[in-house]
C-alpha positions as CSV (number, residue, x, y, z in Angstrom):
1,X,65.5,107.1,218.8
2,X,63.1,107.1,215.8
3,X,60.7,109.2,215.9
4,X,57.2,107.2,215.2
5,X,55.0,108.7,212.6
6,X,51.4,109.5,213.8
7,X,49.0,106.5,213.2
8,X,51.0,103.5,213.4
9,X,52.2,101.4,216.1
10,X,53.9,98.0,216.5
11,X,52.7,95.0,215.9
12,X,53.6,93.6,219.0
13,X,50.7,95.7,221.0
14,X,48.8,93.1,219.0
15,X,50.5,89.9,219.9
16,X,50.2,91.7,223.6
17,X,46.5,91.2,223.1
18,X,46.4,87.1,223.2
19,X,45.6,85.6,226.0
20,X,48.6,83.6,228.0
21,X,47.7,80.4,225.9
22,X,48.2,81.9,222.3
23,X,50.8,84.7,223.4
24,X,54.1,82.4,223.6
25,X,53.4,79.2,221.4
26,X,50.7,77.6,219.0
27,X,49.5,74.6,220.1
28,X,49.3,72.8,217.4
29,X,52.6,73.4,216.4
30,X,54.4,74.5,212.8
31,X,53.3,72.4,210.4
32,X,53.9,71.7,206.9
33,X,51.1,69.9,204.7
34,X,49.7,68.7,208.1
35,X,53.0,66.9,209.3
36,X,55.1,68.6,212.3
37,X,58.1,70.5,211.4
38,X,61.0,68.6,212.6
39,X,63.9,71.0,211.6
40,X,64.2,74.4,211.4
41,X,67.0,76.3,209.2
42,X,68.9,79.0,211.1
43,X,71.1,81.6,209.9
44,X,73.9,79.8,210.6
45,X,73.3,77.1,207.7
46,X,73.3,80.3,205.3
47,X,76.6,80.6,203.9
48,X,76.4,76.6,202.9
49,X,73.4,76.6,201.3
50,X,73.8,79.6,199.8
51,X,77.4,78.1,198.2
52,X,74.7,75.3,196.9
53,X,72.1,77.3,196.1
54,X,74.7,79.3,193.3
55,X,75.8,75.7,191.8
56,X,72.3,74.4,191.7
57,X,71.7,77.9,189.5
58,X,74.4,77.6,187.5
59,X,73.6,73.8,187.0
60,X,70.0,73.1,187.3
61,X,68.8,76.5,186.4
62,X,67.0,77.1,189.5
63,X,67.8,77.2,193.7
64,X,65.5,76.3,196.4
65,X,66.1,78.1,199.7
66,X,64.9,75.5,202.7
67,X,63.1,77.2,205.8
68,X,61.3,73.6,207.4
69,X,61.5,70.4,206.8
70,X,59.2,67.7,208.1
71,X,59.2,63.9,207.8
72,X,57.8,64.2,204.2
73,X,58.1,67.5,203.5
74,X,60.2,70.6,202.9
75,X,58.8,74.9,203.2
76,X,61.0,77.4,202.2
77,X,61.8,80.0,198.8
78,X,62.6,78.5,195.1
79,X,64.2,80.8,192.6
80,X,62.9,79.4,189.2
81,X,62.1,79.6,185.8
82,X,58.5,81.3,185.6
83,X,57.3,78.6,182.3
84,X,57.6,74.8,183.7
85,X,54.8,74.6,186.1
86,X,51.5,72.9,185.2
87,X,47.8,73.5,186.4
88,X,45.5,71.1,187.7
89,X,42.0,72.3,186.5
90,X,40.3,70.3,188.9
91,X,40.9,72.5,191.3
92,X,42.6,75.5,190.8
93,X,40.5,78.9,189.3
94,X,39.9,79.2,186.3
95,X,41.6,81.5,184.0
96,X,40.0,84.5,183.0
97,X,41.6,86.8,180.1
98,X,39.4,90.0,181.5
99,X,40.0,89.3,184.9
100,X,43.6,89.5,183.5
101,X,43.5,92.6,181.5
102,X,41.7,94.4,184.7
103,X,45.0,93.1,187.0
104,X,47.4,94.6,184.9
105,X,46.2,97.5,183.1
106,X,48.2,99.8,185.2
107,X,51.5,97.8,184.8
108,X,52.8,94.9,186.6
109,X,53.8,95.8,190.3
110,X,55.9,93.2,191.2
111,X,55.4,94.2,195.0
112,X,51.4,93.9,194.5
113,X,51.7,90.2,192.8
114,X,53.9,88.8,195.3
115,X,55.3,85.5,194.4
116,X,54.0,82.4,193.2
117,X,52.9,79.3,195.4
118,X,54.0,76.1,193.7
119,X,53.9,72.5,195.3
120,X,57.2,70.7,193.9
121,X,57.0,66.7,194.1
122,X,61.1,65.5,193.9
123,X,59.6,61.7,193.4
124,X,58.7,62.9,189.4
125,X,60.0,66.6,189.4
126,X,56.6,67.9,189.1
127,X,55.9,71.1,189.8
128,X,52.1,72.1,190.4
129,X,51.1,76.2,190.2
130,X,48.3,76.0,193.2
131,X,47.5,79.6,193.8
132,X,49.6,82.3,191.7
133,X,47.4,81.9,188.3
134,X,46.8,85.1,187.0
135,X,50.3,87.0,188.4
136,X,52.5,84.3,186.6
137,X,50.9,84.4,183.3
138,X,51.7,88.4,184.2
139,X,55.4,87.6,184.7
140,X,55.0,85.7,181.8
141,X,54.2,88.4,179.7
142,X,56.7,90.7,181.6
143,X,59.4,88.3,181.3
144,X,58.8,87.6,177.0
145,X,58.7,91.5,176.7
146,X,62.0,91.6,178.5
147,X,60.9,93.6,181.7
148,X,61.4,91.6,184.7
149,X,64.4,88.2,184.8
150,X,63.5,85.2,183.4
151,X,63.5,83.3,186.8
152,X,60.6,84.2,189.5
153,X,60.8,83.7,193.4
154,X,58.2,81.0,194.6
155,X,56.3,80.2,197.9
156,X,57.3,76.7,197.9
157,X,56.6,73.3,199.1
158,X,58.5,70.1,198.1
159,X,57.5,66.4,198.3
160,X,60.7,64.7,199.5
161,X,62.2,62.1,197.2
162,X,61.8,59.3,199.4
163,X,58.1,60.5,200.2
164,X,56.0,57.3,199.9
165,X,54.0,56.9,196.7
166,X,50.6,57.4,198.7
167,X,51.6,61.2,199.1
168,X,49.0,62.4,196.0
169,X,50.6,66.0,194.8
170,X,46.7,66.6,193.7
171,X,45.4,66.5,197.2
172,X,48.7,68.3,198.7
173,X,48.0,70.9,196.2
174,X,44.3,71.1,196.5
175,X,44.1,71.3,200.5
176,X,46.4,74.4,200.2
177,X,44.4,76.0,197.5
178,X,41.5,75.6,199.5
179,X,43.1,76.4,202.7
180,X,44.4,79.7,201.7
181,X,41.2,81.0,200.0
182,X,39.1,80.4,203.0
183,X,39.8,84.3,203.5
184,X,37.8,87.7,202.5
185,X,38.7,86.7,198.6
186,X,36.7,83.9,198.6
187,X,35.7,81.1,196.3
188,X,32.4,80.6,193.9
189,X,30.5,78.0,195.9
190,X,31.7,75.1,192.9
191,X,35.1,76.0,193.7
192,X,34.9,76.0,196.7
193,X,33.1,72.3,196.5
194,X,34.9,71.2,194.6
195,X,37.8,72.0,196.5
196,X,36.3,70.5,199.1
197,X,35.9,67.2,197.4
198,X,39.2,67.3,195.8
199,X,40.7,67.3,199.4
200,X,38.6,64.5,200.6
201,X,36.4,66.7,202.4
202,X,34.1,64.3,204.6
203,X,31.1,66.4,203.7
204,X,31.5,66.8,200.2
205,X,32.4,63.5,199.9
206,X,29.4,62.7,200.6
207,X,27.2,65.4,199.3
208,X,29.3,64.4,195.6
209,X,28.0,61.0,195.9
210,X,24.4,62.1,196.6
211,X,24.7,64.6,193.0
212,X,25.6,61.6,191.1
213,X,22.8,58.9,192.3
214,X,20.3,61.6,191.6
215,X,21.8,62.6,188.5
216,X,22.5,66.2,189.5
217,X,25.6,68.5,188.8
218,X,27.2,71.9,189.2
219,X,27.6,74.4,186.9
220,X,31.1,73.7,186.2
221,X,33.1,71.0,184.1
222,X,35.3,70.6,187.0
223,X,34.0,67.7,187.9
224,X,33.0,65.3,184.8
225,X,31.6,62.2,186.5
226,X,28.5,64.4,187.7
227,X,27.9,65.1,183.4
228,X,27.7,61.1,182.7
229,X,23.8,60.7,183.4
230,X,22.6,62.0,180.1
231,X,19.9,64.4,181.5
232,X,22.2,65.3,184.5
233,X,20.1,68.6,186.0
234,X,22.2,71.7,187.6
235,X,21.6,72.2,191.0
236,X,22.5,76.1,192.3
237,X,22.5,76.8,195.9
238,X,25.5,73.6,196.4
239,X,26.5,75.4,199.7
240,X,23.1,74.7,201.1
241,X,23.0,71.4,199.5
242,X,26.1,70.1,201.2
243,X,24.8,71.5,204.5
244,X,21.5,70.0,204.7
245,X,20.9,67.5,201.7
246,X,21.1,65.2,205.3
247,X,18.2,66.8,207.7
248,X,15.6,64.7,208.8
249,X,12.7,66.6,207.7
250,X,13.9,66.0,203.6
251,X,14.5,62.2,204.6
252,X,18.0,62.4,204.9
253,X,18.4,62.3,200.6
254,X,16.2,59.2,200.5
255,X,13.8,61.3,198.0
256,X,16.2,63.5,196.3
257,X,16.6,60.9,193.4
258,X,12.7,60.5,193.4
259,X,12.7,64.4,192.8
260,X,15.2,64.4,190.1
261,X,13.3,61.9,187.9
262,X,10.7,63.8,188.8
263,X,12.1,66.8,187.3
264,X,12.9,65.3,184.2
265,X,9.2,63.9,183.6
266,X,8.0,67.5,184.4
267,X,10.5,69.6,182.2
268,X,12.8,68.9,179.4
269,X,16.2,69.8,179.8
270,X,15.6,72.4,176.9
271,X,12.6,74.0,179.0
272,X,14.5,73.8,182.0
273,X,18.4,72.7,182.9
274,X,19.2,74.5,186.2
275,X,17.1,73.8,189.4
276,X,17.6,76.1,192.4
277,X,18.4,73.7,195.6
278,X,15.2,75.6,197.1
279,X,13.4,73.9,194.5
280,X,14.5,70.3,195.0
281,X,14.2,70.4,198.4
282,X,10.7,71.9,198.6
283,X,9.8,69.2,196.5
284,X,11.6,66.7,198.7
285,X,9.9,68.2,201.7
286,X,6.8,67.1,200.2
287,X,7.4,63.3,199.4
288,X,8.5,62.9,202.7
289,X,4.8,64.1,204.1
290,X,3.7,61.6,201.7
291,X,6.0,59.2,203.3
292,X,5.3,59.8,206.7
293,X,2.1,61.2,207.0
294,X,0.3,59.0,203.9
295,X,-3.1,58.9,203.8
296,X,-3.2,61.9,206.3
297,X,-1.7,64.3,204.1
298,X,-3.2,62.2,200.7
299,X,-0.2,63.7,198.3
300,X,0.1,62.1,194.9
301,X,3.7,62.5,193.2
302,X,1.9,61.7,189.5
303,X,-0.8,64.3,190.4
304,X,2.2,66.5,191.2
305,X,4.2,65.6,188.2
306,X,1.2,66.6,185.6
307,X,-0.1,69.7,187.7
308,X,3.5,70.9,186.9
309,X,3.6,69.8,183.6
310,X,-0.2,71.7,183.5
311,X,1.0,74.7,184.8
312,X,3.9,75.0,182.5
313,X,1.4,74.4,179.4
314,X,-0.6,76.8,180.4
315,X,1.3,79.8,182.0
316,X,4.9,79.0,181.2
317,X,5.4,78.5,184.9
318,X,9.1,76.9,185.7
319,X,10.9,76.5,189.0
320,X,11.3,80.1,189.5
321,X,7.3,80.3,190.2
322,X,7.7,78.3,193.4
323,X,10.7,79.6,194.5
324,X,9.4,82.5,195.8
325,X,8.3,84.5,198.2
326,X,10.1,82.3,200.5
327,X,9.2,83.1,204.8
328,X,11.9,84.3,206.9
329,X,13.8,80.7,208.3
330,X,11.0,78.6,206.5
331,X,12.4,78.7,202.8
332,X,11.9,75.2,202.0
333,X,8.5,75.0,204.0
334,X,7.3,77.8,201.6
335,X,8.6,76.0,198.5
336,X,6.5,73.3,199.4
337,X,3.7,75.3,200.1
338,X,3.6,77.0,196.8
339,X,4.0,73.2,195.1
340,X,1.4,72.0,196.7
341,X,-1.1,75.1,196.1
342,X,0.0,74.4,192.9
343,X,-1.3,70.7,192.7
344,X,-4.5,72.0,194.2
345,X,-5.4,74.4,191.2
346,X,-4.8,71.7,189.1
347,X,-7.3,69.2,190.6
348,X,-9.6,71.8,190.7
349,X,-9.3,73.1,187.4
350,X,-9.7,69.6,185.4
351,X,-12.1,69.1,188.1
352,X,-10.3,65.5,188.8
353,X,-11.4,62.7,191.1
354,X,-8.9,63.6,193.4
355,X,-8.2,64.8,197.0
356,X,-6.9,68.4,197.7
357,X,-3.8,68.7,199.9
358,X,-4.8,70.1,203.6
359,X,-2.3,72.6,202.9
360,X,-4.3,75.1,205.3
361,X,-3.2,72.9,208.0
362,X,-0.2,73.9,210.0
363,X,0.1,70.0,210.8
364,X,1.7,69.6,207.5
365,X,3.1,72.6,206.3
366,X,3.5,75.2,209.4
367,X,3.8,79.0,207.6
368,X,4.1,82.4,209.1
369,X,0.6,84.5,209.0
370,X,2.4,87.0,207.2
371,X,3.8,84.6,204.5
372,X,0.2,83.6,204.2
373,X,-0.9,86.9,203.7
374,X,1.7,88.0,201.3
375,X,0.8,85.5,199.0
376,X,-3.0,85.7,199.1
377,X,-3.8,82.5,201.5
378,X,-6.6,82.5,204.4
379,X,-4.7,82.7,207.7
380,X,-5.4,79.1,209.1
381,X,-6.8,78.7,212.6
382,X,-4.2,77.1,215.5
383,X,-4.6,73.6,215.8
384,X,-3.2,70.7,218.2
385,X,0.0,69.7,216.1
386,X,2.1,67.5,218.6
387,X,0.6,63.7,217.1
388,X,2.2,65.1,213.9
389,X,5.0,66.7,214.7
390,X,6.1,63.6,217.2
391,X,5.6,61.7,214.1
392,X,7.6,63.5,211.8
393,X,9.9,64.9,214.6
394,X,10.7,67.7,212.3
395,X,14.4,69.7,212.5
396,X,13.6,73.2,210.7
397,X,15.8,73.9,207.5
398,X,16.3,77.5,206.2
């Protein structure tokens, strides 16, 4: 009997842990790519393949090792040259020559960078790096200096060749990308979204087509179509944006182009190219009042546009000015608060014909007392809001 070394313990005490319903099968079955496995290779189909595998190296130069197939699909090992795969920079990370010199400044430890995933599409004999950027360029450089073999052991998946042409290796490629790195090494957010989009994402989909009617983009070249406006604005925050660009109480993105031509009247792209989310829809949150509450509420966007405009004249005051404080669970109420303060000191310094906001009342723009009194504002006294809020039936945004 082996003795067991203090500390560990098999791994089946935690597969003993699942409840009945995981323990002996996974419901959704084994899948490859989203199709069901339909074969599985046992060891019995070893010595044949393996007879193949030895030809295929001597002929083709490389082997691949089948472990499931599906109906469009094959999983298993590919023992390959290390230089013929291409990147698809729409998706995958981008390379970073520090990032590189950090991984391998103590050597390359074959055991640490594991081997490459690779999509392989038979139809065209593409073969498609997904996730393995930074450790093959490594074996790359290990295998010119003459350390490790010239050929490299790959996680592989492989389009069949009589997939149908509406298999896209892109999207194959890109939903495994961002399948995998939805883990503790996560992505930026614009990789992530971009992921996202590349793998038709519903979401993003549809958060990507709201960014290019109002003209906005990421801070990324990933995606090009979102540069083509000529003052195209960066938006930061894209998480939040593809979560809530939707809600109610911003119009459901009715105003978000408004707010991006907006923008440009207010600030040149020189003075000011990168707009916090925050921002854009604190400023949203405010034509929407407008829209809803009209007359009641008596907000101007031109008034809005050149008290902006004022304030940057003046003080040098950008984005950043209204972004914060921002109240616990109310950010984009307090965005919209400090706007609209903002528009107030400009009526009343040019002394213009013009009505102030109400922004004292919690009808229109509900604040914490103690955001009020962090920022200097008279605590407002409790009024009968249900007419409004009815009206606006209002779903609270962070």
């Amino acid at each position: 009997m082996i003795k067991q070394n203090k500390g560990f313990y098999p791994i089946e005490n935690d597969w003993r842990q699942l409840s009945s319903k995981y323990k002996n099968k996974i419901d959704a079955g084994v899948v490859i790519a989203g199709e069901q496995v339909i074969e599985v290779i046992t060891a019995d189909q070893f010595p044949e393949i393996f007879t193949q595998c030895l030809e295929d190296l001597r002929i083709k130069g490389h082997f691949f090792i089948p472990q499931f197939r599906s109906n469009n699909f094959e999983q298993g090992l590919m023992y390959k040259p290390v230089r013929d795969a291409m990147i698809d920079e729409e998706y995958n990370r981008d390379f970073y020559k520090d990032h590189f010199a950090k991984l391998f400044h103590n050597g390359y430890d074959p055991t640490l960078a594991g081997v490459a995933d690779i999509l392989v599409d038979l139809r065209n004999d593409l073969i498609v790096n997904w996730d393995s950027r930074h450790r093959t360029v490594g074996y790359i450089s290990a295998s010119t200096g003459g350390q490790v073999p010239p050929n490299q052991w790959c996680n592989c998946v492989r389009i069949k060749k009589n997939a149908p042409q509406t298999i896209n290796p892109k999207k194959v490629a890109c939903d495994y990308f961002r399948k995998k790195n939805q883990t503790p090494k996560t992505l930026s957010p614009e990789e992530r979204f971009i992921a996202d989009y590349k793998s038709e994402e519903v979401r993003a989909v549809r958060a990507y087509t709201m960014l290019l009617v109002s003209g906005l983009r990421l801070d990324s070249d990933k995606l090009q179509e979102l540069h083509q406006h000529k003052d195209a604005r960066i938006i930061t925050g894209i998480t939040h944006f593809q979560t809530h660009w939707e809600k109610q109480d911003l119009g459901k993105g009715r105003f978000l182009p408004k707010v991006v031509d907006s923008i440009r009247e207010i600030w040149s792209y020189a003075q000011c190219q990168s707009f916090s989310v925050y921002f854009i829809f604190g400023y949203a949150y405010l034509l929407r009042l407008d829209d809803v509450c009209g007359d009641q509420f008596g907000f101007d966007n031109q008034v809005m546009i050149d008290a902006l405009k004022y304030h940057y004249e003046k003080n040098l005051q950008k984005q950043n000015h209204y972004i914060s404080p921002k109240a616990s669970n109310k950010a984009i109420e307090s965005v919209a608060f400090l706007l609209a303060r903002a528009y107030n000191k400009y009526i009343e310094s040019e002394n213009l014909d013009h009505r102030l906001l109400d922004i004292h009342n919690a009808q229109f723009i509900d604040l914490p007392k103690d955001f009020l009194a962090q920022i200097g504002e008279p605590i407002p006294e409790v009024e009968d809001t249900s007419s409004i809020d009815e009206a606006l039936d209002f779903v609270t945004t962070d």
